[in-house]
N, C-alpha and C positions, 0 to 999 in steps of 0.2 A: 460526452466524454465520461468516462468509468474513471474513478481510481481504485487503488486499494487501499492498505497503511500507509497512512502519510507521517513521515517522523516529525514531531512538535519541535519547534526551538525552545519549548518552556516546558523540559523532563526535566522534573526534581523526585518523582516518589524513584524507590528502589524497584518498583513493582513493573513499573512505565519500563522500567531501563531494561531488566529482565525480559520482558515483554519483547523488548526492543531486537534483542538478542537472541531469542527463540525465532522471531518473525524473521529475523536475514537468515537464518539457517535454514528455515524451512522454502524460503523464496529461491526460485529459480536462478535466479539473479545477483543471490546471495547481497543482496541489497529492501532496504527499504526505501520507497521513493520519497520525494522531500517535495514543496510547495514550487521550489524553480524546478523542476520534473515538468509540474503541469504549466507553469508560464512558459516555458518553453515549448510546450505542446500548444498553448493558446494561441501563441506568438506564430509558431507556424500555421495555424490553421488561420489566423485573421490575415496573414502574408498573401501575395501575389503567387508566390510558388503554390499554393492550394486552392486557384481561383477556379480548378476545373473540378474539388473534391465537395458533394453535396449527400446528403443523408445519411454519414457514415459514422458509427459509433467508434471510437478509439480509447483503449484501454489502457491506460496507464497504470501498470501491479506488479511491475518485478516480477511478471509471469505468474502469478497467481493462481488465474485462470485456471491456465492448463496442468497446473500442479494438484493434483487432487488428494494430498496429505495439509496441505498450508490450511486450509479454512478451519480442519480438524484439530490442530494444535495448539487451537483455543475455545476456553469456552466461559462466554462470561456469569459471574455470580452475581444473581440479582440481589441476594440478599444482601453482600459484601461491598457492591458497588466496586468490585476489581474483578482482574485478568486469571482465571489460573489455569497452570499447564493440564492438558488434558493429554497430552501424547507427545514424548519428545520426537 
């Protein structure tokens, strides 16, 4: 299983939230995905309904993938140890 941005329940910088907000505009899906995203994807895949599905990767990113501005709209500072916009 892939994911992408997964949204924190524990945002407090103003940076993170920004961040937050740049990432659903640029997503397909105009979402960012969240941790019940992937339990729910686990949930199905350990189920009965996926007993005939074997080697297959699944991507959980609010379309990400196939968006090829979303990865570019960030870039991180090593120096700063934060997010900044590189391209709205």
């Amino acid at each position: 299983m892939e994911t992408g941005f997964l949204r924190s329940r524990n945002v407090s910088s103003e940076d993170r939230k920004r961040f937050y907000q740049v990432a659903e505009k640029q997503s397909l899906l105009g979402r960012i995905g969240s941790s019940e995203d992937i339990a729910n994807l686990t949930s199905f895949l350990a189920s009965d309904d996926a007993r005939n599905i074997t080697g297959s990767i699944y991507v959980s990113d609010s379309g990400a993938l196939i968006n090829p501005n979303y990865a570019l709209a960030f870039k991180p500072d090593m120096y700063k140890q934060e997010w900044s916009l590189t391209r709205w």
